[in-house]
C-alpha positions in Angstrom: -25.6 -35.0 -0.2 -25.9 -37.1 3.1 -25.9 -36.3 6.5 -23.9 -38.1 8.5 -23.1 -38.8 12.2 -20.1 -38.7 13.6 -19.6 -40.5 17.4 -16.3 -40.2 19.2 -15.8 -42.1 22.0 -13.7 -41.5 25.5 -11.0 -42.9 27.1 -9.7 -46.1 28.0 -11.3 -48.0 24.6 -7.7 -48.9 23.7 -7.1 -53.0 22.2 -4.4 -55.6 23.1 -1.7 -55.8 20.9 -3.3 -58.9 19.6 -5.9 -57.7 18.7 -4.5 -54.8 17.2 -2.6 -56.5 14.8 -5.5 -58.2 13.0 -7.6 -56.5 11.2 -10.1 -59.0 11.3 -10.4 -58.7 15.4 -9.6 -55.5 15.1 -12.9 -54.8 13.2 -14.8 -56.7 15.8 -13.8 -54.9 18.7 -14.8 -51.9 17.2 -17.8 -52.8 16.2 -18.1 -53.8 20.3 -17.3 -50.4 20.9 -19.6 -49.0 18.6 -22.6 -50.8 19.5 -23.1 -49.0 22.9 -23.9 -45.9 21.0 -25.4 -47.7 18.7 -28.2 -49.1 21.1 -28.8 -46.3 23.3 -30.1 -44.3 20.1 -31.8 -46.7 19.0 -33.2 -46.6 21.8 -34.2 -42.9 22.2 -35.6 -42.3 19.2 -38.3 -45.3 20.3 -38.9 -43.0 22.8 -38.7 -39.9 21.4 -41.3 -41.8 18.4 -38.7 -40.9 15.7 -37.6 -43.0 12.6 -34.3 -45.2 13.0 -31.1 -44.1 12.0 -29.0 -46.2 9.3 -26.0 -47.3 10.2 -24.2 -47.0 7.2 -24.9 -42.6 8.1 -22.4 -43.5 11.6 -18.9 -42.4 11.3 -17.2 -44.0 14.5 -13.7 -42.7 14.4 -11.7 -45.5 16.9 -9.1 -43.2 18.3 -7.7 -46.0 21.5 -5.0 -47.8 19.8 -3.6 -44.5 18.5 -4.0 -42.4 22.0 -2.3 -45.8 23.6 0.3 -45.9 21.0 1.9 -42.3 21.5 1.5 -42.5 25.5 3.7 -45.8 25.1 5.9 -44.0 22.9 6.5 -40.9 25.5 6.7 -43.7 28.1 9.2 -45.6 25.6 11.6 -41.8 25.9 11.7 -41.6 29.3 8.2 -40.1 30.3 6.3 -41.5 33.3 2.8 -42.0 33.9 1.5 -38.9 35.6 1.0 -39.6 39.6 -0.7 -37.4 41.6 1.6 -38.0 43.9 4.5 -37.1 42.4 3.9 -33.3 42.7 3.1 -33.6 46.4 7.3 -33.0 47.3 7.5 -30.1 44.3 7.9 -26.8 45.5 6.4 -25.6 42.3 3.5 -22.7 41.5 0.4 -23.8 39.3 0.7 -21.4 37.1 4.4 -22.2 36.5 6.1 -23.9 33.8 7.4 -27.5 35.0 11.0 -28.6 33.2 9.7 -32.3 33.9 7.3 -33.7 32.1 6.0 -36.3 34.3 5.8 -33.4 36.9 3.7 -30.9 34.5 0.8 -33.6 33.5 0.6 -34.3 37.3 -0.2 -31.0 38.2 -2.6 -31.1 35.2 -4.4 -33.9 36.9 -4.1 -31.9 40.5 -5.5 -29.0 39.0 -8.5 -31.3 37.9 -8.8 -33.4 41.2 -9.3 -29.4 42.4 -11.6 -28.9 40.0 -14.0 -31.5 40.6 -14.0 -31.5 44.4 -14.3 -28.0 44.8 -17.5 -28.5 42.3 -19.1 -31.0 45.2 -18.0 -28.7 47.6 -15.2 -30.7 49.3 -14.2 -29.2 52.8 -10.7 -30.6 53.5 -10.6 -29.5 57.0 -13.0 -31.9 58.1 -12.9 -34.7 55.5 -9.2 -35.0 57.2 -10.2 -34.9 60.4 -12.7 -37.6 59.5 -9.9 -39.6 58.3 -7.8 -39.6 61.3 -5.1 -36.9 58.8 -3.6 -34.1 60.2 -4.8 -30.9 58.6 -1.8 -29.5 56.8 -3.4 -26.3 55.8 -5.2 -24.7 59.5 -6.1 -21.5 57.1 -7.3 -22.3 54.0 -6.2 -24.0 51.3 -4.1 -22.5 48.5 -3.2 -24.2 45.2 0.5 -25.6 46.2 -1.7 -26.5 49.4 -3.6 -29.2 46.9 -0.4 -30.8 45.7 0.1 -32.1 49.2 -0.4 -36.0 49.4 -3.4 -35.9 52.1 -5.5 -33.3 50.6 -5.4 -35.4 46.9 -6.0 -38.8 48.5 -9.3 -37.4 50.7 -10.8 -35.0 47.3 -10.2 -38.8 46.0 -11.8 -40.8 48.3 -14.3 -37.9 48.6 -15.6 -37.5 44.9 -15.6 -41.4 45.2 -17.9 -41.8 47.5 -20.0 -38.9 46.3 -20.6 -40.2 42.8 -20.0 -43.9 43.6 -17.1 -44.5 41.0 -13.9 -46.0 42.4 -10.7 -44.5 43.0 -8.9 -46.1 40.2 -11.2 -45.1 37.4 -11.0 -41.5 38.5 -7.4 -41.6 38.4 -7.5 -43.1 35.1 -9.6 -40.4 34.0 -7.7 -37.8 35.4 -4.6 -39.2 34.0 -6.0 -39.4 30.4 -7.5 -36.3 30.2 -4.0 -34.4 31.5 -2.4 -36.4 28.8 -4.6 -35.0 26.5 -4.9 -31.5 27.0 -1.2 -31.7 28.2 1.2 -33.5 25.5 0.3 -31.6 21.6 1.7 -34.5 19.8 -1.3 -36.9 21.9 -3.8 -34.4 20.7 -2.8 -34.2 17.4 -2.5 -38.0 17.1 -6.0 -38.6 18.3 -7.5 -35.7 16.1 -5.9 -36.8 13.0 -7.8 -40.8 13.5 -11.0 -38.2 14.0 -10.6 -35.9 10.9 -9.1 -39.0 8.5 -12.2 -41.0 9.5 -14.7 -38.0 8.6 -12.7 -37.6 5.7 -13.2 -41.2 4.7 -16.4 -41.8 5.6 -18.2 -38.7 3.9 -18.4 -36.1 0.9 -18.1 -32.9 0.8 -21.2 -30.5 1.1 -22.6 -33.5 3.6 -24.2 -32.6 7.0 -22.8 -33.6 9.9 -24.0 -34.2 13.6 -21.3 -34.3 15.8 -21.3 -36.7 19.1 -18.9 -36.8 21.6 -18.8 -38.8 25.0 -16.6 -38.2 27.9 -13.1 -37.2 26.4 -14.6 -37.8 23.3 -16.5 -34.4 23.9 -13.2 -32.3 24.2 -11.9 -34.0 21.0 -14.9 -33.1 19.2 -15.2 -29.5 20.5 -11.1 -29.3 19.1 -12.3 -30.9 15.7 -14.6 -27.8 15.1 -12.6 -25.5 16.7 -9.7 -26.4 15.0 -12.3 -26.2 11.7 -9.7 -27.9 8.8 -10.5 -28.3 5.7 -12.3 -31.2 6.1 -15.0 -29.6 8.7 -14.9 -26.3 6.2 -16.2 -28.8 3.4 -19.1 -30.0 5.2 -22.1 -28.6 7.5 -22.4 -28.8 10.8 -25.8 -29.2 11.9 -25.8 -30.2 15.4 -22.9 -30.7 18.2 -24.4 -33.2 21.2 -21.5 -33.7 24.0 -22.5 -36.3 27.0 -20.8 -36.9 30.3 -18.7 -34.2 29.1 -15.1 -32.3 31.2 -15.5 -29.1 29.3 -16.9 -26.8 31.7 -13.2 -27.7 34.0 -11.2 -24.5 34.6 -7.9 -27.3 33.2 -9.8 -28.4 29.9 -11.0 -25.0 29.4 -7.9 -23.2 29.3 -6.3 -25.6 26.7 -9.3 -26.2 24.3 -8.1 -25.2 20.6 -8.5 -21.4 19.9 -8.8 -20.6 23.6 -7.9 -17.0 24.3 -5.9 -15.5 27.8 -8.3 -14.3 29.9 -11.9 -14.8 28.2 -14.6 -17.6 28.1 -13.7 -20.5 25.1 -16.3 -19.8 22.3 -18.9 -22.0 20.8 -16.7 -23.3 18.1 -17.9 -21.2 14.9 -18.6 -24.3 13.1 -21.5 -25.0 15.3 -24.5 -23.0 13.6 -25.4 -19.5 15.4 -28.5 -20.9 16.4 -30.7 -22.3 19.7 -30.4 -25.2 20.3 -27.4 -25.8 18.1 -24.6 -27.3 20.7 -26.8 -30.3 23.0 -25.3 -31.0 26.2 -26.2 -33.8 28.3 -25.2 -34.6 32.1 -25.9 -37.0 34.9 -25.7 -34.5 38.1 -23.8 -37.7 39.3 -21.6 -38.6 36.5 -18.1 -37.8 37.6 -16.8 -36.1 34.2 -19.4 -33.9 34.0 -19.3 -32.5 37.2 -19.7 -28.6 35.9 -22.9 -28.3 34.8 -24.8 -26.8 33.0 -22.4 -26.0 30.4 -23.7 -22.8 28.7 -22.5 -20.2 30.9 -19.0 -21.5 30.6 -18.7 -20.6 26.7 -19.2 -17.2 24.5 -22.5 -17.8 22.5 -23.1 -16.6 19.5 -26.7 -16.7 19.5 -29.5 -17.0 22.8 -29.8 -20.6 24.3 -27.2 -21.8 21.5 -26.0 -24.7 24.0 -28.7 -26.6 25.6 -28.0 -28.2 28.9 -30.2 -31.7 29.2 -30.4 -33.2 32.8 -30.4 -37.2 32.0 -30.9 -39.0 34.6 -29.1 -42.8 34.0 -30.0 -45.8 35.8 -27.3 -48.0 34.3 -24.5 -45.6 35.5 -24.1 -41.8 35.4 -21.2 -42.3 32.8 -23.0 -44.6 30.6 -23.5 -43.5 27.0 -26.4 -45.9 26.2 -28.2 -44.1 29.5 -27.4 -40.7 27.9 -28.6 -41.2 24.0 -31.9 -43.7 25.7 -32.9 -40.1 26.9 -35.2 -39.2 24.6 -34.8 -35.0 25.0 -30.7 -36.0 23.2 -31.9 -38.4 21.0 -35.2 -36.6 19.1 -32.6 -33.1 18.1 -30.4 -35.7 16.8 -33.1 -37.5 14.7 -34.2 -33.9 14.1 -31.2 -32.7 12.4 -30.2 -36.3 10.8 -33.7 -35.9 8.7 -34.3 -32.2 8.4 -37.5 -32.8 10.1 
């Protein structure tokens, strides 16, 4: 028996079609992608002053081309990329169920815009005023309020300027993520590149760590939750999410064996112990903007997730910032060894 780590990366790590279509390129761009990872554990265990980890042990499941591959075939049928602003004119409830598609993931991505800025504490009364907008809400501001086109653009610019990533790339974000947690057929895609590549890459009885970065983190948590065969056959020793979107009301409410009305559980793959689920976050990094993560999730045992503050001087996103931290990298080395 091995154990064997298994890193899952986050969004936008899609190839061109080019590239896609030789395996020989294809190889090498995954090895590209896999390197960050690769060096910021490296890394970590320097500074932790704990042996290397083979390479051969990593399992890097490249989900990209097949996420970009089902989004182009809803696109293909007559789906649109979500816009926010294309549920500002909708006179339709949150909670409701949207006949359009295009309509349903945007809310998805309002209802995380909400998310997020209410987490930073964003006061739309007088971020509009600041921005020369009239207030469209004088009393408060309910949830069909948000779906109105100046309140999303200033929680934009807001979040923005409070954790210094652009516009753009939280939009992309936003709009992956609702895809995600939004269209079953784009989950099941992306999980079935993750459990084939486990599959592939290891024996049963093995020991696994589980990593997960940015949406990678949701599509791990949904790999153990989900607990297949293939997870069943193997050990679990440690689950490590970084920059992570799980503690969002959205993401919460559609992880894999969520139940109405409680908490999501620590997946019961994840060993009933301290210490067992690692999660690290940037107190800047956009994603992970509800921290820490433990009171969000049923535990099975005391301190079973682990928040770790990082902090990440390359960019609060960046994955070789979160696994140089030696307090993420030494439990990993820890359970990779036994020691």
């Amino acid at each position: 028996m091995k154990t064997k780590i298994v890193m899952i990366h986050g969004r936008g790590q899609a190839s061109d079609e080019r590239t896609a279509s030789s395996p020989e390129l294809l190889a090498a761009y995954v090895l590209e992608k896999k390197l960050p990872f690769l060096a910021g554990l490296a890394k970590g265990l320097v500074f932790a002053r704990r042996p290397p980890i083979d390479e051969s042990d990593v399992i890097f499941p490249f989900y990209g081309n097949a996420f970009n591959v089902v989004i182009k075939q809803f696109e293909s049928t007559g789906g649109k990329v979500p816009e926010l602003e294309s549920v500002a004119t909708a006179d339709l409830d949150l909670e409701g169920v949207a006949d359009d598609d295009t309509v349903e993931l945007s809310r998805l991505q309002a209802e995380l815009l909400r998310d997020m800025a209410e987490k930073l504490q964003y006061d739309a009364q007088n971020e509009l005023s600041h921005s020369g907008e009239e207030s469209v809400f004088p009393e408060g501001v309910s949830a069909n309020d948000f779906l109105k086109i100046p309140y999303m653009t200033g929680a934009l610019q807001f979040l923005s300027r409070k954790t210094s990533v652009s516009g753009l790339i939280i939009r992309r974000h936003l709009a992956d993520v609702a895809y995600y947690v939004g269209r079953p057929e784009m989950r099941e895609a992306v999980l079935d590149v993750v459990s084939t590549a486990v599959l592939e890459n290891s024996e049963p009885g093995d020991d696994l760590v589980v990593l997960g970065h940015s949406l990678g983190s949701v599509v791990a948590y949904d790999l153990l939750a989900a607990n297949d065969d293939t997870i069943r056959q193997r050990n679990v020793k440690l689950f490590v999410t970084a920059g992570c979107p799980l503690g969002l009301e959205v993401v919460k409410k559609r992880v894999i064996g969520r139940q109405d009305g409680q908490q999501p559980r620590v997946p019961e793959a994840v060993p009933a112990r301290p210490g067992a689920w690692i999660n690290a976050y940037d107190v800047l990094d956009v994603v992970a903007l509800i921290h820490p993560l433990a009171p969000e999730f049923q535990q099975r045992a005391e301190r079973q997730i682990v928040d770790e503050r990082t902090n990440n001087p390359s960019g609060p996103h960046n994955i070789v910032d979160y696994l140089a931290d030696p307090d993420v990298a030494a439990p990993i080395s820890r359970a990779m060894t036994q020691s």
